[in-house]
C-alpha positions in Angstrom: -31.9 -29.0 21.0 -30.3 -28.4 24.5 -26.7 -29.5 25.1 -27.4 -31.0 27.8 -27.9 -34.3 25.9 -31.7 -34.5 27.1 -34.2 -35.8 24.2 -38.0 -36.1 24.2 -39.5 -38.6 21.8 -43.4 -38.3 21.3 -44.9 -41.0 20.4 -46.3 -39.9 17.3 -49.4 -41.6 15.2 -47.6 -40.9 11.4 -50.1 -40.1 8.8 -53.6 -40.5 10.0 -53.2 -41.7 13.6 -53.9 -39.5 16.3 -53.6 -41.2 20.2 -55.4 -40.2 22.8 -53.0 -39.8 25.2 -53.7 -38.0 28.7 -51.0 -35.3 28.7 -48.7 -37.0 31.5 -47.4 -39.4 29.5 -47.3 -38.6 25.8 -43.6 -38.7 25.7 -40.4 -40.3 27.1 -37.7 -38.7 28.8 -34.0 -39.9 27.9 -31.1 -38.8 29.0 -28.3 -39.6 26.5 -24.7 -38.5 25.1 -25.5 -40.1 22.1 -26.7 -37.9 18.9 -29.2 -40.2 17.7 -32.3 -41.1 20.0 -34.3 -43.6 17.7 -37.6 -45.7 19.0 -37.7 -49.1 18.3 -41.0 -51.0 18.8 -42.3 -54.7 16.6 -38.7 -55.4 16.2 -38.0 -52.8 14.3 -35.7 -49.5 14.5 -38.2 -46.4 13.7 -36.0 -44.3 12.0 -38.4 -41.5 10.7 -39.6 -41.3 15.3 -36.3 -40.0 16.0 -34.4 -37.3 17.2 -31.2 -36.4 15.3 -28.8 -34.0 16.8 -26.9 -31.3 14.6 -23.5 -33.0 15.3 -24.7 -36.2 13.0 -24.2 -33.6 9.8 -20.7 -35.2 9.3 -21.7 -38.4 9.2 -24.7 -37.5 6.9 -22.3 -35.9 4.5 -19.5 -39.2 4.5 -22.4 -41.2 3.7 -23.7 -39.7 0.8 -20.1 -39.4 -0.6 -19.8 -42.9 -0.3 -23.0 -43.7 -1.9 -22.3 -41.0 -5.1 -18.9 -43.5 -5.5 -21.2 -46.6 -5.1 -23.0 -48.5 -7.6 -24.6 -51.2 -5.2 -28.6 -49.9 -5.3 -29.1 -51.8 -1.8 -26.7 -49.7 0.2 -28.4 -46.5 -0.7 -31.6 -47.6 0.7 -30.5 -47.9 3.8 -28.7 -44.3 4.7 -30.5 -44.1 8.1 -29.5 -47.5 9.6 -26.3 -47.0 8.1 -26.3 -43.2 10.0 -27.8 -44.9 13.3 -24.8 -47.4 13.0 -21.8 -44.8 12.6 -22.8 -41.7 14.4 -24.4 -44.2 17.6 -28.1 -44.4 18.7 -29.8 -44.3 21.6 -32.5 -46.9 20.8 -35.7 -47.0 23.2 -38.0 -49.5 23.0 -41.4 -48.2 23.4 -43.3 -51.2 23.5 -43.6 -51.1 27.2 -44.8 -47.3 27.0 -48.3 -46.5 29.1 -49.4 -44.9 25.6 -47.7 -47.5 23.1 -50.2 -49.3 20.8 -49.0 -52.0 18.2 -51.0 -49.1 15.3 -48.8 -46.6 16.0 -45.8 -47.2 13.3 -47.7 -48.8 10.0 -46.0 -48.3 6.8 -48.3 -47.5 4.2 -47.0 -47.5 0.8 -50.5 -48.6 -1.4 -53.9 -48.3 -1.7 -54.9 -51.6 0.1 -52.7 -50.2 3.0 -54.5 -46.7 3.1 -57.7 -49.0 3.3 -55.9 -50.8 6.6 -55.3 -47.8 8.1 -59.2 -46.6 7.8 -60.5 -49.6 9.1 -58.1 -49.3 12.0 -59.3 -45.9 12.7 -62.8 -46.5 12.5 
């Protein structure tokens, strides 16, 4: 990554999706200072479409010290929100992008959900 603070997010299909996306426009250009750039699109924060800038290492390392001394189960599942809100995030919605479709994030954690995503794709 540059230090010029300049971040591309592709917006990327995970798992199975691909996008047909004429080459002009498969990506957003951001200028930020921030060391997170994160998209957020349905409301949600995408944390696994992000960029994350060598300087977040510190924070990484505070927060899994903190959860080793926790025993609350609920704040370790949520290290990357918790990252997003100490080291700062850019956070772009994409929903507004030429290429965005609402398919692009699914979370697919089952057999019923793998079945969604082929029916989507077909």
């Amino acid at each position: 990554m540059k230090d010029s603070g300049q971040v591309q997010i592709s917006l990327v299909g995970l798992l199975l999706f691909q996008l047909r996306i004429p080459n002009d426009k498969s990506g957003i250009n951001y200028e930020t200072s921030k060391p997170i750039t994160v998209s957020k699109a349905e409301g949600f924060v995408q944390t696994l479409a992000a960029v994350y800038q060598k300087r977040c290492i510190d924070f990484v390392e505070s927060i899994l010290s903190e959860n080793q001394k926790s025993e609350n189960p609920k704040k370790k599942e949520n290290n990357l929100l918790i990252l997003i809100e100490k080291a700062g995030a850019e956070i772009i919605s994409i929903e507004n992008h030429a290429a965005y479709n609402k398919n692009v994030f699914f979370n697919m954690n089952n057999k019923s959900d793998y079945k969604e995503i082929l029916k989507i794709l077909n």
